[in-house]
C-alpha positions in Angstrom: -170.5 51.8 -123.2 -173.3 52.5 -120.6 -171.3 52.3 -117.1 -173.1 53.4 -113.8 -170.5 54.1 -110.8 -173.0 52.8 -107.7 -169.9 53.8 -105.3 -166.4 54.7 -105.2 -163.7 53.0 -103.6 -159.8 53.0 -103.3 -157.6 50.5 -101.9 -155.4 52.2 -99.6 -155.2 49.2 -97.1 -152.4 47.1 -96.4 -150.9 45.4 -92.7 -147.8 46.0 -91.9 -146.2 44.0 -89.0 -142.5 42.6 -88.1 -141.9 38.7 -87.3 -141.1 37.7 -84.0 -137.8 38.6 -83.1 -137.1 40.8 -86.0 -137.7 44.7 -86.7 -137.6 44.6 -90.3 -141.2 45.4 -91.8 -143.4 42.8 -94.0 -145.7 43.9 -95.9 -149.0 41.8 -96.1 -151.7 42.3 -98.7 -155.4 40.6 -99.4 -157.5 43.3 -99.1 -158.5 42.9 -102.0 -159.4 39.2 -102.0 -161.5 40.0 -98.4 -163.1 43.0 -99.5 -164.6 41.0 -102.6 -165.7 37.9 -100.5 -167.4 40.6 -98.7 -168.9 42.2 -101.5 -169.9 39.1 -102.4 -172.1 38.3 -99.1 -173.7 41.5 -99.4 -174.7 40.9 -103.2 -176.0 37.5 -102.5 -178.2 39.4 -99.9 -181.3 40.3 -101.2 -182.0 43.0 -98.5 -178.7 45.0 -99.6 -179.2 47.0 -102.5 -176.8 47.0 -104.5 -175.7 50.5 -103.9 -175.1 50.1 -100.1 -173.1 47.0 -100.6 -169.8 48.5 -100.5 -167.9 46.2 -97.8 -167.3 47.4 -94.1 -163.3 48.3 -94.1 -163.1 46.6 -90.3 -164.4 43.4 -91.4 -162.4 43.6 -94.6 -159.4 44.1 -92.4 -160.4 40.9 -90.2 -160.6 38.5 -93.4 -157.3 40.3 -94.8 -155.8 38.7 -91.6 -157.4 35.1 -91.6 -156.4 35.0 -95.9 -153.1 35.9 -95.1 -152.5 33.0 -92.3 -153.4 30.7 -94.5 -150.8 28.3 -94.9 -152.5 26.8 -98.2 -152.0 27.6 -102.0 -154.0 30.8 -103.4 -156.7 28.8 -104.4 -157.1 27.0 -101.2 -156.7 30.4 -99.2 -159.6 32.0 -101.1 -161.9 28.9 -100.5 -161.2 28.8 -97.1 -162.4 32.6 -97.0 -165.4 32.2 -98.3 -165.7 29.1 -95.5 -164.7 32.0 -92.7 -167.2 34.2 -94.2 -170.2 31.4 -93.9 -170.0 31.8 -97.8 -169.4 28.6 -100.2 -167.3 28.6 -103.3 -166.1 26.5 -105.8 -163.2 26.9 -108.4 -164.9 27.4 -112.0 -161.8 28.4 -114.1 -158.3 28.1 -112.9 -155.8 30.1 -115.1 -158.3 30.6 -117.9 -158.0 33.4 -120.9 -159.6 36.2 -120.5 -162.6 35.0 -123.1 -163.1 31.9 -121.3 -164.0 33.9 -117.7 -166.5 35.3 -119.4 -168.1 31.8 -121.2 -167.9 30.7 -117.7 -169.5 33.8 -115.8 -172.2 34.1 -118.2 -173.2 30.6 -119.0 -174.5 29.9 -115.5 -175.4 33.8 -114.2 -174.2 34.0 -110.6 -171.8 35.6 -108.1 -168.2 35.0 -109.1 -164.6 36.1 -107.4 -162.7 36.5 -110.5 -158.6 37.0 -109.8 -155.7 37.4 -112.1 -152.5 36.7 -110.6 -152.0 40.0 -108.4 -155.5 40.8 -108.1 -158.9 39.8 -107.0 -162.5 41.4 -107.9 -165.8 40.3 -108.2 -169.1 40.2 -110.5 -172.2 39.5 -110.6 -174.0 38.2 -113.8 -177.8 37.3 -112.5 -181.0 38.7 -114.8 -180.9 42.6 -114.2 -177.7 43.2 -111.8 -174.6 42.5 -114.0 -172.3 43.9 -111.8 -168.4 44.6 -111.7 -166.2 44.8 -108.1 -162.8 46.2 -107.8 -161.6 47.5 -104.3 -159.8 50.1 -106.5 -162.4 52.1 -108.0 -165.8 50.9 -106.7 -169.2 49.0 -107.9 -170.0 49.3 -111.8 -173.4 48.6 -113.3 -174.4 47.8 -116.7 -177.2 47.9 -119.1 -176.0 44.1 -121.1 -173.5 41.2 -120.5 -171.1 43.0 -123.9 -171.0 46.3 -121.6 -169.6 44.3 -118.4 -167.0 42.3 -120.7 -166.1 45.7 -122.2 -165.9 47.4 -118.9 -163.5 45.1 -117.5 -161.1 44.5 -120.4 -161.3 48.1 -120.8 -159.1 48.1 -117.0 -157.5 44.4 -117.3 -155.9 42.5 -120.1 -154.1 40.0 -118.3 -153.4 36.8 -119.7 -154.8 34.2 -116.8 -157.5 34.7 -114.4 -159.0 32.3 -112.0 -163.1 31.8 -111.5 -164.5 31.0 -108.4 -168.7 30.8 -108.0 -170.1 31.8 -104.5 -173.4 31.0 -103.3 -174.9 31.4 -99.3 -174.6 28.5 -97.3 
């Protein structure tokens, strides 16, 4: 498998805050989900190359707040996200194997969230970027479509994955 780290990242983020009136500690997590909207923008930017697309941690922090506030259903938080982040989005796959993410990702080549159910990344299929996101290790490239399937199911076998398709406004 030809993989190309562009940049490393880890994940250490998470918000920690108490409730009104309480002192016991909630965790909060969606760094994940904001940092890949992010990544997202940047990769639908045709000034950012792809190696300086890595998301600002400040801004990823912001949109980690407003996903988190959101009252809605996961699907509705992460569509409302990409509204916040002047992105659009529409759900492509919702709970689909493994194999039919990527029928879907590759069929139309674009910018796609993909999420399984603790997790959310990002790729990019279009003609010469074929790009794979993940706040945990960074921005992969590869030389063909079977090398970014590969890469991916070489870190994530889970059963269920929702698609989402981003676009600028």
């Amino acid at each position: 498998m030809s993989e190309i780290q562009l940049f490393a990242s880890r994940n250490d983020y998470y918000s920690s805050q108490t409730e009104a009136g309480d002192r016991r500690i909630l965790r909060r997590y969606g760094w994940c989900v904001a940092a890949s909207v992010l990544w997202t923008k940047t990769a639908l930017d045709p000034a950012v190359a792809p190696k300086d697309s890595n998301p600002d941690k400040m801004r990823t922090g912001i949109l980690q707040v407003k996903y988190r506030w959101n009252v809605g259903t996961e699907q509705e938080a992460t569509l409302n996200l990409l509204q916040q982040a002047e992105l659009q989005g529409a759900q492509m796959g919702d709970q689909v194997s493994l194999t039919a993410l990527f029928g879907i990702v590759f069929a139309t080549p674009g910018v796609y969230l993909i999420a399984n159910d603790t997790h959310m990344m990002a790729v990019d299929t279009r003609a010469g970027r074929l790009h794979f996101y993940d706040i945990e290790e960074g921005l992969f490239h590869y030389a063909s479509a079977a090398e970014l399937e590969q890469g991916i199911r070489a870190r994530y076998q889970d059963p269920h994955w929702d698609v989402y398709s981003v676009a600028r406004h």
